[in-house]
N, C-alpha and C positions, 0 to 999 in steps of 0.2 A: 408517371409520377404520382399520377391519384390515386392508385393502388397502393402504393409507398406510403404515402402520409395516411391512409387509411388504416397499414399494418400497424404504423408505429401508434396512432392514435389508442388503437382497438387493446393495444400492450400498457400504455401509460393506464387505461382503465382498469387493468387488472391488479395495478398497484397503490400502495400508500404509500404518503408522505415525499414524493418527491416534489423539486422546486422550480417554479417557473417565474422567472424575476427581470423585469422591462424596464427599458430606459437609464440601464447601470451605466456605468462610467466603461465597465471595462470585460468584456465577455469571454469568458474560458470554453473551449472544447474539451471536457479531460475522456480521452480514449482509451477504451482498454481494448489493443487489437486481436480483440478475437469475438467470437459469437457473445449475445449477451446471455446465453443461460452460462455461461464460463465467466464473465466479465464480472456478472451482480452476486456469483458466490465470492469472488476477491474481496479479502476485508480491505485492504488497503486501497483497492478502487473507492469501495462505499465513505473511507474515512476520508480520502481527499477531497469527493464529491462536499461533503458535511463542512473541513475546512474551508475552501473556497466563497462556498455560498454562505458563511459564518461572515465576511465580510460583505457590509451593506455595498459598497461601489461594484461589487462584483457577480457578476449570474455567470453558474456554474450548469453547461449542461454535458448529458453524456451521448459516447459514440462509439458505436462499435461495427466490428466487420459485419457485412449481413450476411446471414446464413443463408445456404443456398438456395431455397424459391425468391428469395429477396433480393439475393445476387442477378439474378433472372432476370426480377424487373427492373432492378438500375441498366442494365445492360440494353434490355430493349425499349428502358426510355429514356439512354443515355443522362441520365440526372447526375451531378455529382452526389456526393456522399452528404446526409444530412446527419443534422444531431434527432436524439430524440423525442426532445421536450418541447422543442417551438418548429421542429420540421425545417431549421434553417442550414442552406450550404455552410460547410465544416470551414472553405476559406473566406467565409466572410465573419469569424471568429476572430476576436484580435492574440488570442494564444489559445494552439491547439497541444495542448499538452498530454504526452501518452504515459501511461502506467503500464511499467513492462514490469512483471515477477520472471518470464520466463525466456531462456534463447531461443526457444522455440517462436516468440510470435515475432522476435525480427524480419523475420519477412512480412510477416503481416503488416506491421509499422509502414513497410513499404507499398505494399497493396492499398493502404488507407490512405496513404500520401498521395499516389496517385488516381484513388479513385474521388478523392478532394478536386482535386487539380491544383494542388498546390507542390510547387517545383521539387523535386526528390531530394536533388543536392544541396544541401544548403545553403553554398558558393551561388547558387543560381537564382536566387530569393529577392527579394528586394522589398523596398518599404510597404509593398502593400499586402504582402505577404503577411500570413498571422506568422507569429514567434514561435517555433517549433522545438517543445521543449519535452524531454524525457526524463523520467523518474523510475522509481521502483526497484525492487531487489536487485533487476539484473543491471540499472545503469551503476552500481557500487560495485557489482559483482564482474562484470566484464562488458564495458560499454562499448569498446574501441568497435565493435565489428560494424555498429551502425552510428558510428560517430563522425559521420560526413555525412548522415540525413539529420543532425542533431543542430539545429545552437543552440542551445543549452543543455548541459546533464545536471539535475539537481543528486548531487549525493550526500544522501545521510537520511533525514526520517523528515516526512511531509509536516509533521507539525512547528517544524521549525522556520524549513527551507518556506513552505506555501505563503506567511504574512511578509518574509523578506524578498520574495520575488514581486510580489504586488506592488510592495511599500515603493522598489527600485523600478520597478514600470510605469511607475505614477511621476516620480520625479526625473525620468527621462524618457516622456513621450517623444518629443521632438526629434530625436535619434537614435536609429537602430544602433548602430555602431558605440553610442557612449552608452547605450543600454547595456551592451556585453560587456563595455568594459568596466562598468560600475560594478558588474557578476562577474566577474572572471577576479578583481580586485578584492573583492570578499575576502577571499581565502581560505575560506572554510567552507565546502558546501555546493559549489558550482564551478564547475565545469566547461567549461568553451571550447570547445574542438580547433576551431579556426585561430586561435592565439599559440597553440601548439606544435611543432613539429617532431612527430613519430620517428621512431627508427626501432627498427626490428634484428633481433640476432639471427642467424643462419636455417634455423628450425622455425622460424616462424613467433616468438613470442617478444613482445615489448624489452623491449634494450634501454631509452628513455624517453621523456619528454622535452623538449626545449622548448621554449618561450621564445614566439618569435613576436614580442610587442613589449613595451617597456611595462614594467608596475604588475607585470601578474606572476605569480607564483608559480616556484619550481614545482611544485607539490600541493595538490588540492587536497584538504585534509575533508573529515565527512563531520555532517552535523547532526546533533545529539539531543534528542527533549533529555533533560537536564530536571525537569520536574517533580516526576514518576517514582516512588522511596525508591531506594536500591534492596535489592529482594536481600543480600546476606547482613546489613545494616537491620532491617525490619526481623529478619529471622533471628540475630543474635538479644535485639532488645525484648522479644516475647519471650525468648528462653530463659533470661534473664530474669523477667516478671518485672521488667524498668516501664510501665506505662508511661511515665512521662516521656520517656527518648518516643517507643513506638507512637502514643499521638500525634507528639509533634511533627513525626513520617507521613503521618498522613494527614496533616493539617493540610497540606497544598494542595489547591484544585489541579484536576492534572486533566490528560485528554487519554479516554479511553475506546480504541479505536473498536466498533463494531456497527452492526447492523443498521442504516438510519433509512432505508427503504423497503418497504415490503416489496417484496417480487418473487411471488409462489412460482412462475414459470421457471424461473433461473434452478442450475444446481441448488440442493440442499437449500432453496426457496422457502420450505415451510419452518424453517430454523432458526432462531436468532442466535446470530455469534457475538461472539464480544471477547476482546483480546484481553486474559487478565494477569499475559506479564511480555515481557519482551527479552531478550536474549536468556545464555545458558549460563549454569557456573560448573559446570561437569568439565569443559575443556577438550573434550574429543580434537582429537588432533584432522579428522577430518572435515570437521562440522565447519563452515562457513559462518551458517549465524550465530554459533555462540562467537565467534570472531567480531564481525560486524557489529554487533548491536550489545558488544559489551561496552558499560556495565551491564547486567541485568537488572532488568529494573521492573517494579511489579506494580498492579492496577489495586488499590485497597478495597476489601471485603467490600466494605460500605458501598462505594461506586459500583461496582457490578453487580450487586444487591440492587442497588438503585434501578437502574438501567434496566434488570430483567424486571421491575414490579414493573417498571414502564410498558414494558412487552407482554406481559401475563396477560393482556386483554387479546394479543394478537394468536398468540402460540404456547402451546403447551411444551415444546420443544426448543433447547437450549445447548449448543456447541459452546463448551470453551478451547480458548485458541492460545496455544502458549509452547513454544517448544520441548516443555518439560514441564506438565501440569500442577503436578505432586510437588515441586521445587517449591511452587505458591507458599510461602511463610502460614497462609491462613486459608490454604485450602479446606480445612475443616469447618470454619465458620462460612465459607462459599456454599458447603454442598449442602449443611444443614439448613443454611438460609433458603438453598433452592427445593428442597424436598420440604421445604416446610411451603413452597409456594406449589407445591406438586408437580413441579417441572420433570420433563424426562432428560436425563442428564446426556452429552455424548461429551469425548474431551479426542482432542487430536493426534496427542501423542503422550504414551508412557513410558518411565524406566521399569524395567523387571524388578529393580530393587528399590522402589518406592512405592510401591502397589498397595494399599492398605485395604484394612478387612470395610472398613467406610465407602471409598469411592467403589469398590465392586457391590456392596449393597444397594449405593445410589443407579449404577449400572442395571443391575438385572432390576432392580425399582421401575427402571425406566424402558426398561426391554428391547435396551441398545444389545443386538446381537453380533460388533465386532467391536473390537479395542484394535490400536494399533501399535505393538515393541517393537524395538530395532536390537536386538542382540549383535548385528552387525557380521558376526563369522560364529563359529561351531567350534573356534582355538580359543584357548583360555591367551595363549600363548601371544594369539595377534592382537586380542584388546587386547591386550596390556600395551603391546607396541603400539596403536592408535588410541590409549588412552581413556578406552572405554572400560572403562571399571564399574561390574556388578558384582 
């Protein structure tokens, strides 16, 4: 175990700005099950970690599978599973809450459950168990397959769901039981496996849901930051040249999910990201997240201006994260702001027909040598049937 608490120590030194917060009311594990150089490049890991610990009752720390010399040593000093920041067992957390983006680390979820020691099934839990709750792309996208190691799915986007999960764990300590049902009664946003009953048609896929407890919902609808301007709202008032409409867009403080830990070790570690919009308006009939996370709704110049001068002391290096970069109503006032800070630019994904002579200058400026298009097929004939129109 001394080797353990020596790795993680030796790791927390190589980083900035993370939080170590004692004597809270109420203690989160948020896990991302998989290695942490995987873990600390997820934006949406780092933004939860930032919401949580944004609440004074609350200390928020992380947890991840350990990579295999690490594995090693839990194994031959049988330890349960810790967190990183205070080296404390994962079940003595009062909610261990995981951040799944991928189907792939469901089994992992399970591995960390039981490398915890805390009971797999959910059914098999009891009061002194932490609250075992899942979040992330894939609990929107297809929770069912690990939703009997779940009670709770928060579905829809962390900045909503994280203060209304708190709020409702604060006013039903006393019981687990009227805890799920205050969540499951929401109706917008969470999820309860155990109030449920499934049925599947003949091939294997969800047929429906029944409610098997009074007051909860046929239908869990998903929850929405509602703050954010809407990108085709902000694009039609700048074309316009209506300053009044587009300030008032960006009059709102909004939450802009990116980078809040330095950790050079992790993937794309020497990077700061920062997410400057959220869904699509193109409609690809494949696309999942322009589905989900419609509206689109975008991060204004000004904020992510902000946010990188904050970072200019750390890195010279700058990912934006958006499913459709160039969609940004004010990409142009982004790139010059960041080539005016001398940033080297990377962005995640582009359309072939939004590519402008600007962000490929900012590109080779910064001597980012890939970009990433999805033309999607070689037939004019099948985008058009999936919608993808260049």
């Amino acid at each position: 175990m001394k080797r353990i608490i020596e790795s993680y120590r030796r790791r927390l030194a190589t980083e900035e700005g993370w939080t170590l917060k004692r004597g809270t009311e109420l203690r989160v594990a948020l896990c991302y099950p998989n290695t942490y150089e995987v873990g600390m490049a997820n934006l949406g890991f780092q933004a939860m970690y930032e919401l949580f610990n944004r609440i004074p009752a609350v200390a928020c720390e992380r947890v991840f599978l350990p990579e295999d010399a690490e594995m090693r040593e839990y194994e031959k000093a049988r330890t349960p599973l810790l967190s990183l920041e205070s080296q404390t067992p994962v079940r003595d957390f009062d909610v261990l809450a995981f951040s799944i983006s991928f189907e792939t680390d469901y089994l992992n979820m399970a591995r960390v459950l039981r490398m915890s020691g805390v009971p797999l099934w959910s059914e098999n839990r009891t009061a002194h168990d932490p609250l075992v709750v899942m979040g992330g792309a894939a609990s929107t996208l297809n929770p069912e397959p690990i939703a009997d190691f779940t009670d709770v799915i928060a579905v829809g986007e962390g900045e909503i769901l994280a203060p209304k999960l708190v709020d409702l764990i604060f006013e039903h300590r006393d019981s687990k039981e009227e805890l799920l049902l205050a969540l499951a009664r929401v109706g917008r946003g969470f999820y309860v496996p155990s109030f449920y009953d499934v049925t599947y048609t003949h091939d294997g896929r969800v047929e429906a849901y029944t409610p098997n407890v009074s007051g909860v919902p046929l239908k869990v609808g998903r929850a929405v930051a509602a703050e954010n301007p809407k990108e085709g709202s902000l694009r039609r008032a700048i074309r316009r040249g209506d300053l009044d409409v587009a300030n008032s867009l960006r009059e709102t403080d909004v939450f802009a999910p990116s980078t809040v830990i330095w950790a050079p070790e992790a993937e794309m570690g020497e990077r700061f990201l920062v997410e400057i919009s959220r869904g699509c308006s193109q409609g690809c009939r494949f696309c999942w997240a322009g589905f989900n996370y419609w509206p689109p709704r975008v991060v204004p110049a000004r904020d992510v201006l902000a946010k990188a001068a904050e970072w200019r002391g750390k890195t010279d290096k700058i990912g934006l994260v958006s499913t459709a970069v160039c969609d940004h109503p004010e990409i142009s006032e982004i790139l010059q702001g960041l080539r005016a800070m001398d940033y080297r630019i990377s962005v995640s994904s582009l359309r072939l027909d939004q590519i402008e002579d600007e962000l490929l200058d900012a590109l080779v400026e910064s001597r980012d040598q890939q970009i990433a298009v999805a033309p999607e097929t070689g037939s004019d004939r099948l985008r058009k049937v999936i919608n993808k129109n260049l």
